[in-house]
matplotlib code that plots the C-alpha trace (Angstrom):
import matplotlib.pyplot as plt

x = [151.8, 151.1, 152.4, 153.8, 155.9, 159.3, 161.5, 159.2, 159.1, 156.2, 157.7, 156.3, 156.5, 155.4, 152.3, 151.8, 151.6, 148.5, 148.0, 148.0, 144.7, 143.1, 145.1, 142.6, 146.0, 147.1, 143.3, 143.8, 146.9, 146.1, 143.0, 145.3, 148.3, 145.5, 142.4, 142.8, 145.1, 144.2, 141.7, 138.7, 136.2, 133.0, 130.5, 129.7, 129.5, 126.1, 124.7, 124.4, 123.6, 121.7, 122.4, 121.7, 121.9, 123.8, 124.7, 126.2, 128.7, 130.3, 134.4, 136.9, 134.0, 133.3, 130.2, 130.6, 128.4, 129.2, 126.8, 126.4, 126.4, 125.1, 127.6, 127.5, 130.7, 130.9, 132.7, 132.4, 132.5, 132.2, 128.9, 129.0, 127.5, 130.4, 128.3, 127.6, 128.7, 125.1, 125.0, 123.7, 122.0, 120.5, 122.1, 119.5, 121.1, 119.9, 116.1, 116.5, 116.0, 112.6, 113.3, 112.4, 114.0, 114.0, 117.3, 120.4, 119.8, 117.3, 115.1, 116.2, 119.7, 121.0, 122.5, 120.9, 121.3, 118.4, 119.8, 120.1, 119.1, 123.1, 122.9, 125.3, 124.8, 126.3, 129.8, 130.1, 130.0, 128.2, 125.9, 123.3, 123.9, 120.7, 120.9, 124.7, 125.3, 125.4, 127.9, 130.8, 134.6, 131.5, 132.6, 131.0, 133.4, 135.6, 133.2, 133.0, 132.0, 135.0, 136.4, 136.9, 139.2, 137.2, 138.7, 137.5, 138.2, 136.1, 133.4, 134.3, 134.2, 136.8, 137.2, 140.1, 139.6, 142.7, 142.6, 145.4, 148.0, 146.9, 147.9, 151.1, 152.5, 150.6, 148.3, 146.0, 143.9, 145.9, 148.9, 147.9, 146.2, 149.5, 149.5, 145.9, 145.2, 147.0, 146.1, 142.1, 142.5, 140.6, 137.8, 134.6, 135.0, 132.9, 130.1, 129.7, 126.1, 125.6, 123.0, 122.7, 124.8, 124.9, 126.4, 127.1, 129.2, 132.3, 133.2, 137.1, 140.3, 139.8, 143.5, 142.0, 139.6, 141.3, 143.4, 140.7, 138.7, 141.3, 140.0, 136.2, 137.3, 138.7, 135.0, 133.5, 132.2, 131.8, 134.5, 133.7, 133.8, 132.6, 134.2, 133.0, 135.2, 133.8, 130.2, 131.3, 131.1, 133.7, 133.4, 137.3, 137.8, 139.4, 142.8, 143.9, 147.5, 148.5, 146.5, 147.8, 151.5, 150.6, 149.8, 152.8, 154.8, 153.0, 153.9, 157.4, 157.2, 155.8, 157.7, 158.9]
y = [118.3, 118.7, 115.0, 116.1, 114.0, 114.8, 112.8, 110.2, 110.2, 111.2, 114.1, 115.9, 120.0, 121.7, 123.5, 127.0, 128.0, 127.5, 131.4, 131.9, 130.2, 132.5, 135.5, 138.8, 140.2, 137.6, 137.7, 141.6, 140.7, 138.3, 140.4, 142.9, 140.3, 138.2, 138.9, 142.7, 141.7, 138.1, 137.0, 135.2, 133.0, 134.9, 133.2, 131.4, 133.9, 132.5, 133.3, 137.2, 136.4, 139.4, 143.2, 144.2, 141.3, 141.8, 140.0, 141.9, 139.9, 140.4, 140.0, 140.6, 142.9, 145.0, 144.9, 144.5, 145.0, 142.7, 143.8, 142.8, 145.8, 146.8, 145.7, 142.4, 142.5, 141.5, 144.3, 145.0, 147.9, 149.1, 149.1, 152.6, 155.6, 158.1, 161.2, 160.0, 156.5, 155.1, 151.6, 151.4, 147.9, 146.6, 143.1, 140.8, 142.6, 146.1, 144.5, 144.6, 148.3, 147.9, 150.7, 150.4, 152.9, 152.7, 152.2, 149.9, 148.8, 149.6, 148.1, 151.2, 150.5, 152.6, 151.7, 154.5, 155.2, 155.3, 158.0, 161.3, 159.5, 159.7, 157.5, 155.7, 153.4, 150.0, 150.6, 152.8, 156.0, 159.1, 160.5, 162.2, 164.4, 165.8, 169.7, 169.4, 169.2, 173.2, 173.6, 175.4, 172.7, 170.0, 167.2, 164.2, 162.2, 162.3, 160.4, 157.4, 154.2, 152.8, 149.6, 146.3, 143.5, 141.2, 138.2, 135.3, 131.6, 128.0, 130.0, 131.6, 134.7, 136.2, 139.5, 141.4, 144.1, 146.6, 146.4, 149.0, 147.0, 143.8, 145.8, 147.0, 143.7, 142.2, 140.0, 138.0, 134.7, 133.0, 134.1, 133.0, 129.5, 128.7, 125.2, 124.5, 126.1, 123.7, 120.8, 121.2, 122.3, 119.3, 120.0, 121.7, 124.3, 127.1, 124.8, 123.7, 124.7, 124.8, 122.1, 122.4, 124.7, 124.2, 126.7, 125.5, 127.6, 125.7, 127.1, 127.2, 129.6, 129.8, 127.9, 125.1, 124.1, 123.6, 120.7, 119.0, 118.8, 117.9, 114.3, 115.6, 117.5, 114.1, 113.0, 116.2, 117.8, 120.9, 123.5, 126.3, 126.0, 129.1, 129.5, 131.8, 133.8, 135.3, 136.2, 136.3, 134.1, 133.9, 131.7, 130.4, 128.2, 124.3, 125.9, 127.1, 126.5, 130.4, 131.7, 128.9, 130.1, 133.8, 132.4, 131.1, 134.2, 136.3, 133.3, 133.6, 137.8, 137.5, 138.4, 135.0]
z = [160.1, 156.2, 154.3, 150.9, 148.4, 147.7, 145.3, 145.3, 149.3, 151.4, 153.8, 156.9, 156.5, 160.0, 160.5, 161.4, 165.1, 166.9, 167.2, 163.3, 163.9, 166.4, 167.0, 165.6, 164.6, 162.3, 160.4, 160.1, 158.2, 156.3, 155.2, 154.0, 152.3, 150.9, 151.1, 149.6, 146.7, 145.4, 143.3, 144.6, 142.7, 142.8, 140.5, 137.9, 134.4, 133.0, 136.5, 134.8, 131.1, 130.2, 130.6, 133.7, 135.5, 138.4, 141.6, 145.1, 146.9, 150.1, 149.6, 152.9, 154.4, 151.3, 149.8, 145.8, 142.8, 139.7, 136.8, 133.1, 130.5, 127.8, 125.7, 127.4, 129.4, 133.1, 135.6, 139.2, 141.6, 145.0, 145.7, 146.9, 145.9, 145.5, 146.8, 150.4, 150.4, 150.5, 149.8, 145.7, 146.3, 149.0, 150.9, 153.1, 155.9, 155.0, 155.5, 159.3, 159.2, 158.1, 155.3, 151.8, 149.7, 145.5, 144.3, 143.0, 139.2, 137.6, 135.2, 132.8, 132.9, 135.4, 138.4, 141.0, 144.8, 146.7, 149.1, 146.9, 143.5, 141.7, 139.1, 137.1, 133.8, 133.5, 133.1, 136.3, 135.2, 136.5, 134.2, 136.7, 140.2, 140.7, 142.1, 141.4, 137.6, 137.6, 140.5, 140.3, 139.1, 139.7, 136.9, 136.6, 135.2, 138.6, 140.2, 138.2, 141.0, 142.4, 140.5, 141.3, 139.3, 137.3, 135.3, 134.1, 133.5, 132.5, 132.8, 136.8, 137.5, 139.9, 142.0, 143.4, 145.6, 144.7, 140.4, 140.5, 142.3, 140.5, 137.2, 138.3, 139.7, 136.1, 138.6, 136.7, 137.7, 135.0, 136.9, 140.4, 139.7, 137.4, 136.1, 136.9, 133.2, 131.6, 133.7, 133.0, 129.3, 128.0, 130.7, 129.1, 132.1, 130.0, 129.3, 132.4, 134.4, 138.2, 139.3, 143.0, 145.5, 149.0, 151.4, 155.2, 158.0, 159.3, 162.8, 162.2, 160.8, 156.9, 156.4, 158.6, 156.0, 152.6, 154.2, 156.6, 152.9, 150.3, 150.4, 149.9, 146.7, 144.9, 145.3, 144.8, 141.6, 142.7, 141.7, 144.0, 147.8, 150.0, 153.2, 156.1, 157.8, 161.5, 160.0, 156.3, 153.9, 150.8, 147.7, 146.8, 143.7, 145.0, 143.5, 147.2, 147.1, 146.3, 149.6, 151.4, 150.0, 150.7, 154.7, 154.8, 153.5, 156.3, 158.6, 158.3, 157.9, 161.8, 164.6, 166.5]

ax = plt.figure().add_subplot(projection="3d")
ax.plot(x, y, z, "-o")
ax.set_aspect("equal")
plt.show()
C-alpha cells in the first residue's frame, strides 16, 4: 500500500500486483510505454563545456552519444555508425575484446567509426564515406547519425529515445515534470556543480525503488538518482511521479 493525502486525510491506494514486479513481460512493456518515449535525466550540462566534449550513456539498452558542437550546443545520437552499425565510441564493455581500434571523436572534431573510417562532424552529419562518395544515387546527406531528444533544465540534461514521437505529441521535459518548474524557480538549479556522485546497484524492480527512498530524498541533496535495471544502469531525476503514472497506465491496460 502507497499512503497519500486526500482532502486533508491520509488514504491507502493499492499497489500493483506482485507479478508487475517480476514478470519479463511486463519490463518488455514498460521498456517500450516508458522507457522508449519519456525523458530521462542524463547528466549534468557543465559535465561537456567545451566542443567536443562528449559523454556515451547507456539508456533502455541503447547505447547513446551526447556531444558538445562547435557552436556550443548539446545534442545526442545513436551511437551507431550508419554504414555497418559499428559502435562510433567505445563503452568499458567493448575492452573485453582485447581490440583497440582508432575511432569515436576525435580530437579534430569529427566523430569517426573505427570500423570503415565514416565520419561525421559534431552535429551528426555525414561528411566522409571513404571508397563510396563516387557511387552511383550514393548521398551523404541520407545518412545523417540517427537522433536522439535532448532538452534541458537547471542545468540537467535529459534524453528521449524516439525525438519524432516526442515532437508530434509536443513532449517536452517541461511537460512531463509539470509543476516541479514552478516549485524550484527560486532554486539556483543552473549554477549548481556536482561535488561527489556515488552509484550503487539495488537488486529490485525499478518501481520498487522510488517509494522505498522517498524519505532519503527529503535528506538528500542530490538531484539525480541512477537506477539499475537487470545489468543496466539509468540516471532518473527525483521527479518520478510521471513514470510511476505511466506504470500504472500499463497496469491497468494489462489483461486481468
Amino acid at each position: 500500500m502507497t499512503a497519500h493525502a486526500r482532502n486533508g486525510q491520509s488514504t491507502l491506494q493499492k499497489s500493483l500486483p506482485s507479478f508487475f514486479y517480476t514478470s519479463s513481460e511486463i519490463f518488455e512493456r514498460e521498456r517500450k510505454l516508458i522507457f522508449s518515449r519519456e525523458w530521462f535525466c542524463a547528466g549534468r550540462e557543465e559535465e561537456l563545456p567545451a566542443p567536443g566534449n562528449h559523454i556515451v550513456l547507456e539508456v533502455a539498452g541503447e547505447s547513446i552519444l551526447a556531444v558538445r558542437t562547435a557552436s556550443g550546443v548539446l545534442r545526442a545520437y545513436y551511437n551507431v555508425c550508419r554504414h555497418r552499425g559499428a559502435r562510433l565510441c567505445a563503452t568499458p564493455s567493448d575492452s573485453d575484446w582485447n581490440v583497440n581500434l582508432t575511432g569515436g571523436v576525435m580530437s579534430s572534431g569529427v566523430i569517426r567509426c573505427p570500423y570503415h573510417q565514416w565520419t561525421y562532424n559534431l552535429d551528426g552529419e555525414l561528411i566522409a564515406a571513404p571508397f563510396l562518395n563516387a557511387a552511383e544515387g550514393f548521398c551523404r546527406e541520407d545518412f545523417s547519425l540517427y537522433p536522439v531528444g535532448l532538452d534541458a533544465w537547471g542545468g540537467f540534461f535529459f534524453l528521449n529515445l524516439n525525438p519524432a514521437t516526442a515532437s508530434e505529441k509536443r513532449s517536452t521535459v517541461r511537460a512531463q515534470l509539470g509543476p516541479a518548474f514552478e516549485r524550484t524557480a527560486r532554486y539556483p538549479l543552473d549554477a549548481l556543480r556536482t561535488g561527489h556522485s556515488i552509484s550503487y546497484a539495488v537488486a529490485a524492480n525499478w518501481k520498487a525503488y522510488p517509494p522505498n527512498s522517498a524519505r532519503s530524498f527529503q535528506s538528500s541533496s542530490r538531484p539525480v538518482v541512477r537506477i539499475w535495471i537487470g545489468k543496466r544502469e539509468f540516471r532518473i531525476a527525483k521527479v518520478l511521479t510521471p513514470l510511476q503514472k505511466r506504470a500504472l497506465q500499463i497496469a491497468r491496460l494489462s489483461p486481468a
